[in-house]
PQR file with spaces between the fields and no chain letter, atoms N, CA, C, O and H, PARSE charges and radii, in Angstrom:
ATOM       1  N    UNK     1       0.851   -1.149    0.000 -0.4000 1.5000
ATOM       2  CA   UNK     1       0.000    0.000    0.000 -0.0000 2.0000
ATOM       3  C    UNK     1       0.912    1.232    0.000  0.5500 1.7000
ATOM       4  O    UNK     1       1.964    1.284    0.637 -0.5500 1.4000
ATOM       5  N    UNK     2       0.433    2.203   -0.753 -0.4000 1.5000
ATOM       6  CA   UNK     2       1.162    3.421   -0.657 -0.0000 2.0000
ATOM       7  C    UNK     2       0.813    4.707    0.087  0.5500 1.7000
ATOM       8  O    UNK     2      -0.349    5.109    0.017 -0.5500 1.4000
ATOM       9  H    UNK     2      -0.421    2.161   -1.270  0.4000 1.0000
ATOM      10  N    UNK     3       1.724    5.394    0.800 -0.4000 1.5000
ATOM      11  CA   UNK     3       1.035    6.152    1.388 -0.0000 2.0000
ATOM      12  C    UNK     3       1.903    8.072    0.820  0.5500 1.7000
ATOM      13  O    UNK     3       3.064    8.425    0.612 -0.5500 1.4000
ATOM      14  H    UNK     3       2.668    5.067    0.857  0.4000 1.0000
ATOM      15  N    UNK     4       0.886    8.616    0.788 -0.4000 1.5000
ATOM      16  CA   UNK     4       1.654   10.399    1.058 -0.0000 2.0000
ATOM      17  C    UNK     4       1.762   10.917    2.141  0.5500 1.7000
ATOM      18  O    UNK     4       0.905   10.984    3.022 -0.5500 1.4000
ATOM      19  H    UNK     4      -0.057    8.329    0.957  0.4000 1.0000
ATOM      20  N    UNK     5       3.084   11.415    2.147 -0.4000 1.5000
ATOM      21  CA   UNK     5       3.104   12.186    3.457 -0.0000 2.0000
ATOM      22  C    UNK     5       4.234   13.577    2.991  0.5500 1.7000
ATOM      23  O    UNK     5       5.286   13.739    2.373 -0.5500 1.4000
ATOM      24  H    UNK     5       3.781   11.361    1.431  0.4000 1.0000
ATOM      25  N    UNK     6       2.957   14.588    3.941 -0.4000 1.5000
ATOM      26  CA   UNK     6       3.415   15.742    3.934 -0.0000 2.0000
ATOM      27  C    UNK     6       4.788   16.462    4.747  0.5500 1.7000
ATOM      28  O    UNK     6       4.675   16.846    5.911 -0.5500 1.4000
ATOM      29  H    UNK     6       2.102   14.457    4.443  0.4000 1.0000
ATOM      30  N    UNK     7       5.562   16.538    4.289 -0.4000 1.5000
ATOM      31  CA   UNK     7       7.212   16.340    5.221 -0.0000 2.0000
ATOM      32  C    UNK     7       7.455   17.506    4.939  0.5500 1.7000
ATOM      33  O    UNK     7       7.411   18.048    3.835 -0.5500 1.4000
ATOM      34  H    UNK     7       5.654   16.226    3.344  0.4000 1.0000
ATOM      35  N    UNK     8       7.804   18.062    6.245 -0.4000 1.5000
ATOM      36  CA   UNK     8       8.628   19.499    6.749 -0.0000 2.0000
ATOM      37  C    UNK     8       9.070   19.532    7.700  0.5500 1.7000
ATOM      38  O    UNK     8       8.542   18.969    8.659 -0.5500 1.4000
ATOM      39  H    UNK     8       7.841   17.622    7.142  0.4000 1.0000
ATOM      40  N    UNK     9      10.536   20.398    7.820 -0.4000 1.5000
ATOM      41  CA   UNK     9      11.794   20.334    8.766 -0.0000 2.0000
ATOM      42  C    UNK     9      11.605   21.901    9.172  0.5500 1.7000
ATOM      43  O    UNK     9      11.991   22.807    8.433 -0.5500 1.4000
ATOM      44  H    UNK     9      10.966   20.855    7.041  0.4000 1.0000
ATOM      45  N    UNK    10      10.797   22.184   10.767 -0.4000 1.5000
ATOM      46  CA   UNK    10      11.233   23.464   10.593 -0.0000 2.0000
ATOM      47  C    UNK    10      12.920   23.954   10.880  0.5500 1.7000
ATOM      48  O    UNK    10      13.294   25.112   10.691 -0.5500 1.4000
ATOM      49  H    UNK    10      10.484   21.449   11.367  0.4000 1.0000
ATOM      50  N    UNK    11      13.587   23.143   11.234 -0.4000 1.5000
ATOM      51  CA   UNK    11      15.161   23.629   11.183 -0.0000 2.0000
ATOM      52  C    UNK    11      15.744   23.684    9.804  0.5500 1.7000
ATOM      53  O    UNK    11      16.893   24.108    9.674 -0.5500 1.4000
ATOM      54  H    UNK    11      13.284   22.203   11.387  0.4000 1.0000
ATOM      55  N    UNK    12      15.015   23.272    8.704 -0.4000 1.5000
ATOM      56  CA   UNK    12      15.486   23.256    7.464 -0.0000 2.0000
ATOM      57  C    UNK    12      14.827   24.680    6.393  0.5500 1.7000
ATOM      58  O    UNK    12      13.629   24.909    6.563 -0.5500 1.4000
ATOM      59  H    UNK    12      14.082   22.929    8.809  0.4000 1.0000
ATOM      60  N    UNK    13      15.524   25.523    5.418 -0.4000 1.5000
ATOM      61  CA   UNK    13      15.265   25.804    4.684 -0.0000 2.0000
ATOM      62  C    UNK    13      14.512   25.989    3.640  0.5500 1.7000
ATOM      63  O    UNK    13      13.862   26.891    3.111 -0.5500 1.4000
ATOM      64  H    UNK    13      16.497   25.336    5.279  0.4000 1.0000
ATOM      65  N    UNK    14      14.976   24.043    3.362 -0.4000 1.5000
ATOM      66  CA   UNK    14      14.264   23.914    2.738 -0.0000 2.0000
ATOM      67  C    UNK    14      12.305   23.712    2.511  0.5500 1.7000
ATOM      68  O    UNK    14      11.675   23.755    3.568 -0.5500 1.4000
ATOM      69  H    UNK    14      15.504   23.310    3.792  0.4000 1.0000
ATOM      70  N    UNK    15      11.635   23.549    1.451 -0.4000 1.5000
ATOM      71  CA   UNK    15      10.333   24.175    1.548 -0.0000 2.0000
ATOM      72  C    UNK    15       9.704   22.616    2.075  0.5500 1.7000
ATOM      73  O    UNK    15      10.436   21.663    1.807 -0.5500 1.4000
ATOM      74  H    UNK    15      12.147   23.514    0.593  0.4000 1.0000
ATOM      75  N    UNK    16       8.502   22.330    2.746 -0.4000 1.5000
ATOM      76  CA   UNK    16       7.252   21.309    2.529 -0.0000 2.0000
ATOM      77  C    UNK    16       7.501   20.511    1.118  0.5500 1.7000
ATOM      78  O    UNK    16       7.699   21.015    0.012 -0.5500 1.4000
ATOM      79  H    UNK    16       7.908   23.105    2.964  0.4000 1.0000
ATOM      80  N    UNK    17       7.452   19.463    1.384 -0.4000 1.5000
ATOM      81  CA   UNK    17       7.587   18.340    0.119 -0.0000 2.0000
ATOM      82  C    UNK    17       6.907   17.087    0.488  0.5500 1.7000
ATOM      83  O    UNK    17       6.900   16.655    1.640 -0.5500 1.4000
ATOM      84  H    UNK    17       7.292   19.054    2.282  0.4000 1.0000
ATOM      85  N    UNK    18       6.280   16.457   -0.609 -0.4000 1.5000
ATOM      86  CA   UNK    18       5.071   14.787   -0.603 -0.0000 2.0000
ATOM      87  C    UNK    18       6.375   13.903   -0.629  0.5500 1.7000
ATOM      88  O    UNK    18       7.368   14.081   -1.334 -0.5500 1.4000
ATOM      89  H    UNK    18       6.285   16.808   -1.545  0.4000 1.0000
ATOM      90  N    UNK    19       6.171   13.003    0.213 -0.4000 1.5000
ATOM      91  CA   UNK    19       6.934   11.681    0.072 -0.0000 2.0000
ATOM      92  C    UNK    19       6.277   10.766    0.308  0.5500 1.7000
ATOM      93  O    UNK    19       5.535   10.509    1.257 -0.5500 1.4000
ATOM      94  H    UNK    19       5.364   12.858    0.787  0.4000 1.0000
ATOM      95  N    UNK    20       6.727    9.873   -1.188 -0.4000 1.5000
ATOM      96  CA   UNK    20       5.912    8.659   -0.988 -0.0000 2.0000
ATOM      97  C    UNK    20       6.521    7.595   -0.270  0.5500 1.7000
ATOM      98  O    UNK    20       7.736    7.639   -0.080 -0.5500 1.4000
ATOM      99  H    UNK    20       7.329   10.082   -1.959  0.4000 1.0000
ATOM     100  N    UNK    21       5.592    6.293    0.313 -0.4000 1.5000
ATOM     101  CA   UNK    21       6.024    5.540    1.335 -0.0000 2.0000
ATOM     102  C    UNK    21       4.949    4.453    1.275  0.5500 1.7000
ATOM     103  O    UNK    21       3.798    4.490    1.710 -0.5500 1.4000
ATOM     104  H    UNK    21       4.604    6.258    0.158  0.4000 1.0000
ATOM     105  N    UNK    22       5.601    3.474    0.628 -0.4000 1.5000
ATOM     106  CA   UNK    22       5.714    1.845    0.991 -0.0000 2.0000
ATOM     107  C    UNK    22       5.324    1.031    1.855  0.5500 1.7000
ATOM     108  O    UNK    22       6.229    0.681    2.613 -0.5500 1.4000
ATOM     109  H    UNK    22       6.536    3.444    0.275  0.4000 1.0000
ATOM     110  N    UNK    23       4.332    0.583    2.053 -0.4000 1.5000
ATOM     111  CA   UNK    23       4.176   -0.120    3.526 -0.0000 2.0000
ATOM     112  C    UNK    23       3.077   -1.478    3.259  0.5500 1.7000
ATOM     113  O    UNK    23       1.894   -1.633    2.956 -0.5500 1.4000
ATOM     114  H    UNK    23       3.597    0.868    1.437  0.4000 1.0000
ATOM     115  N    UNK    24       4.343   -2.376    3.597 -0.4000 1.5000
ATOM     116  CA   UNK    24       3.844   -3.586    3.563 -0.0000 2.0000
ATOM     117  C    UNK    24       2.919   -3.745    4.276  0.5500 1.7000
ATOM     118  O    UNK    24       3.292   -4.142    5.379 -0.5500 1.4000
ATOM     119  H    UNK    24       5.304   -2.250    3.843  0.4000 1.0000
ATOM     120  N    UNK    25       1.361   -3.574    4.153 -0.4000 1.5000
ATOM     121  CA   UNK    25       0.666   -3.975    5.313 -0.0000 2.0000
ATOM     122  C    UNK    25      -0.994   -4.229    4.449  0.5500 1.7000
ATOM     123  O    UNK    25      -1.556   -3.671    3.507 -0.5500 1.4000
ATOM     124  H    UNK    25       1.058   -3.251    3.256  0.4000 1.0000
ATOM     125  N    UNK    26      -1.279   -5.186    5.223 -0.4000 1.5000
ATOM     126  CA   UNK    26      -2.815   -5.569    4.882 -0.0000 2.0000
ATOM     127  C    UNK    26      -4.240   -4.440    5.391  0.5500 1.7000
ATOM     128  O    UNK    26      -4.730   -4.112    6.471 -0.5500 1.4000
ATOM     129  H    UNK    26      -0.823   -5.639    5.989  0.4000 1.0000
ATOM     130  N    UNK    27      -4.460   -4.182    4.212 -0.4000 1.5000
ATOM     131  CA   UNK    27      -5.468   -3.069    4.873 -0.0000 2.0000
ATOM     132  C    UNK    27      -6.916   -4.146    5.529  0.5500 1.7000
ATOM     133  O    UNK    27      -7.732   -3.572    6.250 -0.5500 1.4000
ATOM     134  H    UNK    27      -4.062   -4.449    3.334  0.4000 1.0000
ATOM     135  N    UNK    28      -7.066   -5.247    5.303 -0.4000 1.5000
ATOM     136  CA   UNK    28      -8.142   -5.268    6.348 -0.0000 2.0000
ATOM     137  C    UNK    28      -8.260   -5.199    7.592  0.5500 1.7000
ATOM     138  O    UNK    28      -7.342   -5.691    8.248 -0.5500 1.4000
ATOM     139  H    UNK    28      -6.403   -5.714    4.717  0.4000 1.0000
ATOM     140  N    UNK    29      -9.274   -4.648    8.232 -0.4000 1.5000
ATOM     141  CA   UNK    29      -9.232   -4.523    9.320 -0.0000 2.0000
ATOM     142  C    UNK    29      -7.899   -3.409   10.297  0.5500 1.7000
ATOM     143  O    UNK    29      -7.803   -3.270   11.517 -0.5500 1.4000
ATOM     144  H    UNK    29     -10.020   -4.249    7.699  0.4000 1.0000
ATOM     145  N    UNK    30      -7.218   -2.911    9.412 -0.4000 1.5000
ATOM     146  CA   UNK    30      -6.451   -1.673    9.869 -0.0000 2.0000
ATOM     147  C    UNK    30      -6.662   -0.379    9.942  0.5500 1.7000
ATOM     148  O    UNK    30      -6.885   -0.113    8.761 -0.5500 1.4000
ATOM     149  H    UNK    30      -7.296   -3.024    8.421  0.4000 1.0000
ATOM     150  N    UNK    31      -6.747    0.646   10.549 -0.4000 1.5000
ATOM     151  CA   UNK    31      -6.879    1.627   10.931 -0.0000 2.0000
ATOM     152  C    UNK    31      -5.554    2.642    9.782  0.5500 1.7000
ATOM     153  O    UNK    31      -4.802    2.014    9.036 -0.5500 1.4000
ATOM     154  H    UNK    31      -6.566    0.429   11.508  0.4000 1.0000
ATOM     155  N    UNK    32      -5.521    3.886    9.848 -0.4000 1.5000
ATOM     156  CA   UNK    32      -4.917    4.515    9.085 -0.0000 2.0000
ATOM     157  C    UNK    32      -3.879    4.981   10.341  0.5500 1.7000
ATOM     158  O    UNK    32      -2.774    5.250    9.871 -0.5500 1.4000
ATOM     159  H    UNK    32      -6.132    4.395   10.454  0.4000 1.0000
ATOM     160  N    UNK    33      -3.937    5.156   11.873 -0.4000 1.5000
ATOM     161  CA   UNK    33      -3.033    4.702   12.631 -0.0000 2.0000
ATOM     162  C    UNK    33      -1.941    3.600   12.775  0.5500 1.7000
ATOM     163  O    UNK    33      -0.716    3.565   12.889 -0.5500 1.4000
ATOM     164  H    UNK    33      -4.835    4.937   12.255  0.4000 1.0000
ATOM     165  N    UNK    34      -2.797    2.869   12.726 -0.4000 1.5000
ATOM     166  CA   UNK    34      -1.793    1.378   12.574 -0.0000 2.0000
ATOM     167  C    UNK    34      -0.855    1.731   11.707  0.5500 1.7000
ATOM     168  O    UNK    34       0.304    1.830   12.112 -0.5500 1.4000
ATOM     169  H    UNK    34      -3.792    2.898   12.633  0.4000 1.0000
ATOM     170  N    UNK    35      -1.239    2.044   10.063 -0.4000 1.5000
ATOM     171  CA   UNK    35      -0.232    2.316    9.272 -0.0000 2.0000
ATOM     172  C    UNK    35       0.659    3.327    9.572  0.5500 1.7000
ATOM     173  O    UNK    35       1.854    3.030    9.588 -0.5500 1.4000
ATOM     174  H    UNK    35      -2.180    1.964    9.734  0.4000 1.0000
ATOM     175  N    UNK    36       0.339    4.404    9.802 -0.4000 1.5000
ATOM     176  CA   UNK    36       1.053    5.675   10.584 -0.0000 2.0000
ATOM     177  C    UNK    36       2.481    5.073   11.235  0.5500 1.7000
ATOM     178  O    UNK    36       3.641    4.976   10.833 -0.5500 1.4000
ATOM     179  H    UNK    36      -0.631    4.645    9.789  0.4000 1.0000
ATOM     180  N    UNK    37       1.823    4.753   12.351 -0.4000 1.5000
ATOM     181  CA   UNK    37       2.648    3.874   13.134 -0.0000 2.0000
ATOM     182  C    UNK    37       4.064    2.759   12.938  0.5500 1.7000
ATOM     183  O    UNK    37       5.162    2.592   13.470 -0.5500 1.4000
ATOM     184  H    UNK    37       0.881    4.831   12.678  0.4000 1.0000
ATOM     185  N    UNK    38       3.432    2.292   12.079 -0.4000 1.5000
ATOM     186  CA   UNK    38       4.179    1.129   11.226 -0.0000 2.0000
ATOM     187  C    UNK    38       5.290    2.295   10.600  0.5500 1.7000
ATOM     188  O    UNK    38       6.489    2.101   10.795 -0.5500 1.4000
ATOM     189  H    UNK    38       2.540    2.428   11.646  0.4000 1.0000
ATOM     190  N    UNK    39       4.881    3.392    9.917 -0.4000 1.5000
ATOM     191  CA   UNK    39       6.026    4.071    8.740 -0.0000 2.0000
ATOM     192  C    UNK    39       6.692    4.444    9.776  0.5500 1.7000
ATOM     193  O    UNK    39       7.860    4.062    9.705 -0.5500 1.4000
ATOM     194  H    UNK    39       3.906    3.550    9.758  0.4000 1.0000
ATOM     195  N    UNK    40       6.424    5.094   10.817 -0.4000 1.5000
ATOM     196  CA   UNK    40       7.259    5.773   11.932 -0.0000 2.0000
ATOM     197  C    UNK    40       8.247    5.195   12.654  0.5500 1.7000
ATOM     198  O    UNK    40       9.254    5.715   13.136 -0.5500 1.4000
ATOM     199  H    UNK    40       5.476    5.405   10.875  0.4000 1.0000
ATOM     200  N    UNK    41       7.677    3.501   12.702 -0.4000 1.5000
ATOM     201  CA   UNK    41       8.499    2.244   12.937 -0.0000 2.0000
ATOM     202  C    UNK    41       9.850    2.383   12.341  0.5500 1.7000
ATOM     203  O    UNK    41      10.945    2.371   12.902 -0.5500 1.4000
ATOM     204  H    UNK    41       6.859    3.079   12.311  0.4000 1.0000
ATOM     205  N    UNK    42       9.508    2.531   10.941 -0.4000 1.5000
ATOM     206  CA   UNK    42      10.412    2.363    9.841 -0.0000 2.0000
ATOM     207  C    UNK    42      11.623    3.599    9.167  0.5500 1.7000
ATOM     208  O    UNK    42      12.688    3.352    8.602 -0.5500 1.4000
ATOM     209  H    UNK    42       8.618    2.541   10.485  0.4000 1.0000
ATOM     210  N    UNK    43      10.968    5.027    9.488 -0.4000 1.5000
ATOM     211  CA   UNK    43      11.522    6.032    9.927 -0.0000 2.0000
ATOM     212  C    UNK    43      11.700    7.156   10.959  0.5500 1.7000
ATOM     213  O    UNK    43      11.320    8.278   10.621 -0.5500 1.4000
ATOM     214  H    UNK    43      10.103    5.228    9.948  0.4000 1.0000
ATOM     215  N    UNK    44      12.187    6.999   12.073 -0.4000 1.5000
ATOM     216  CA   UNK    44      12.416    7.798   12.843 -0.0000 2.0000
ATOM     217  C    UNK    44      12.333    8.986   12.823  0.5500 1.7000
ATOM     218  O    UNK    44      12.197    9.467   13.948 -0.5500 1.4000
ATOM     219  H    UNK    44      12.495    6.088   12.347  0.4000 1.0000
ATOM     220  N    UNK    45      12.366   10.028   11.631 -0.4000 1.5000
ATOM     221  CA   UNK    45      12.332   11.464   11.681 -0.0000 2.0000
ATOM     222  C    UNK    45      10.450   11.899   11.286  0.5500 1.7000
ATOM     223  O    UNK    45       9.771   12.926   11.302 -0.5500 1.4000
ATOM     224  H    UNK    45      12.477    9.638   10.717  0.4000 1.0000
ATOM     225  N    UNK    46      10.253   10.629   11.004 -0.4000 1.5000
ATOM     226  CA   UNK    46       8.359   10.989   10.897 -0.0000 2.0000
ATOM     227  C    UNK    46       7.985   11.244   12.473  0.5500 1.7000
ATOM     228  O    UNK    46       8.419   10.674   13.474 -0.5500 1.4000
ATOM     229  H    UNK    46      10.805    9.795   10.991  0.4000 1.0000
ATOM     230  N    UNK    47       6.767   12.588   12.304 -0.4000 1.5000
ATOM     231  CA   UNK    47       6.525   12.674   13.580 -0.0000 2.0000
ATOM     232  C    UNK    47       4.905   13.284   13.593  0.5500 1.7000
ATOM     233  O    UNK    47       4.571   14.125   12.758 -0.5500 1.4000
ATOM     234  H    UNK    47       6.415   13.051   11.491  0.4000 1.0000
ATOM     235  N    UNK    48       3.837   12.714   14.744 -0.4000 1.5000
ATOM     236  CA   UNK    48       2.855   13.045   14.706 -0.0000 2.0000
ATOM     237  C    UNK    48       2.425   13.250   15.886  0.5500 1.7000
ATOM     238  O    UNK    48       3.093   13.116   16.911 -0.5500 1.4000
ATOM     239  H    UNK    48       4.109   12.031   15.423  0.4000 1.0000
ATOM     240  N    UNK    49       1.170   13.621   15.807 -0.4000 1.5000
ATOM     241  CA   UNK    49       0.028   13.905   17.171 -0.0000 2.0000
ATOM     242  C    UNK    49      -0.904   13.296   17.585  0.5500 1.7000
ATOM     243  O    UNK    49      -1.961   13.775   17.173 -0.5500 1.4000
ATOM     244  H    UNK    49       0.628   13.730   14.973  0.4000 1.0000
ATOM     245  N    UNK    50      -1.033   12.362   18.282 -0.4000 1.5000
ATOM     246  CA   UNK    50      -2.531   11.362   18.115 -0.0000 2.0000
ATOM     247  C    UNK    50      -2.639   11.804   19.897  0.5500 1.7000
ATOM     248  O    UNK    50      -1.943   12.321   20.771 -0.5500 1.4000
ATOM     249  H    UNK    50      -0.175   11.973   18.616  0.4000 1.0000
ATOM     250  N    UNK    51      -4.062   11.180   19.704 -0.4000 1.5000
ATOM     251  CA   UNK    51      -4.575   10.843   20.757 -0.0000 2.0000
ATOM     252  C    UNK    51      -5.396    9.630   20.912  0.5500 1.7000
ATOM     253  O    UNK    51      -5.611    9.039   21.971 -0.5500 1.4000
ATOM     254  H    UNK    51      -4.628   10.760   18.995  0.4000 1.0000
ATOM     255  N    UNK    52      -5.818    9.335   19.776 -0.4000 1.5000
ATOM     256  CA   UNK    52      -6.437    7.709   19.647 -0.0000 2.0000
ATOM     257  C    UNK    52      -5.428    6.570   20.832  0.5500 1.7000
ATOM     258  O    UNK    52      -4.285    6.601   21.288 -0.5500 1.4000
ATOM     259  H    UNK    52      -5.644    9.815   18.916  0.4000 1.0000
ATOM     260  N    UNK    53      -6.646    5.626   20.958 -0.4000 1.5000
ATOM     261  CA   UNK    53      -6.103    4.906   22.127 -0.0000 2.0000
ATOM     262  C    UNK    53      -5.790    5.185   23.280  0.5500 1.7000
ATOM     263  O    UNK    53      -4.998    4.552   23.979 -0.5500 1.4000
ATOM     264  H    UNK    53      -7.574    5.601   20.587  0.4000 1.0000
ATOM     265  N    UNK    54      -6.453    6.268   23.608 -0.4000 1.5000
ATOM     266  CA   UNK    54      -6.077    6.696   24.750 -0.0000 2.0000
ATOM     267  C    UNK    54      -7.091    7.031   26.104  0.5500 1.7000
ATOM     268  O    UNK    54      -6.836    7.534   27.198 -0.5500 1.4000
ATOM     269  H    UNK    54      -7.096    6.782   23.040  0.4000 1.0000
ATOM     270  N    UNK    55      -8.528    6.437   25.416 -0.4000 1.5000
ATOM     271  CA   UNK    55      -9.827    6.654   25.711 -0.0000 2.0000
ATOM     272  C    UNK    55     -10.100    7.930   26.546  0.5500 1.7000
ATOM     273  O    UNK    55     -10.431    8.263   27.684 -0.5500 1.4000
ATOM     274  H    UNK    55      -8.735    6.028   24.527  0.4000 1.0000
ATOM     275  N    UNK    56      -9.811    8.400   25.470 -0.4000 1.5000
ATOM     276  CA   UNK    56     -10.343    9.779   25.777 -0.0000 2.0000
ATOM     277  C    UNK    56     -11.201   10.519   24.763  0.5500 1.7000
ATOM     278  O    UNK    56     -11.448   11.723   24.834 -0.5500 1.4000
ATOM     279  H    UNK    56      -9.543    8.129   24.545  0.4000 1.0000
ATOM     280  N    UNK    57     -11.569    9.816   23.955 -0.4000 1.5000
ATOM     281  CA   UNK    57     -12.817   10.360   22.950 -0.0000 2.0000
ATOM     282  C    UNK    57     -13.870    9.302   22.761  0.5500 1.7000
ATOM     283  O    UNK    57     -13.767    8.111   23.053 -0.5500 1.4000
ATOM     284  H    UNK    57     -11.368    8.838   23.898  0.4000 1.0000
ATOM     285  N    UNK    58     -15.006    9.988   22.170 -0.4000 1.5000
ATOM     286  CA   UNK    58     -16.152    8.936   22.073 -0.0000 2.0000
ATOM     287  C    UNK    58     -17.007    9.313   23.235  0.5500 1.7000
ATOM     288  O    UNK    58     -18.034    8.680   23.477 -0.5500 1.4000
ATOM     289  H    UNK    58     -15.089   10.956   21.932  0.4000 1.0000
């Protein structure tokens, strides 16, 4: 499955850029977290904000 992600360094210069990203994973029954997760696994400089799982919504 492929995914886009919107990548920016604010210590960098340079501008916002799409990178695409690879991820071996079965979409049934997966969440768009799970995958998240998984790329972040896979690169360390990806970085996000969740709060899912944390039962605090709903």
């Amino acid at each position: 499955m492929r995914f886009s992600l919107y990548r920016f360094n604010p210590e960098s210069a340079e501008k916002p850029f799409m990178q695409a990203v690879d991820l071996d994973i079965e979409p049934a029954g997966k969440m768009l977290l799970d995958a998240l997760l998984a790329i972040k696994a896979q690169d360390e400089t990806l970085s996000l904000r969740r709060s899912c799982r944390e039962g605090v919504c709903g």
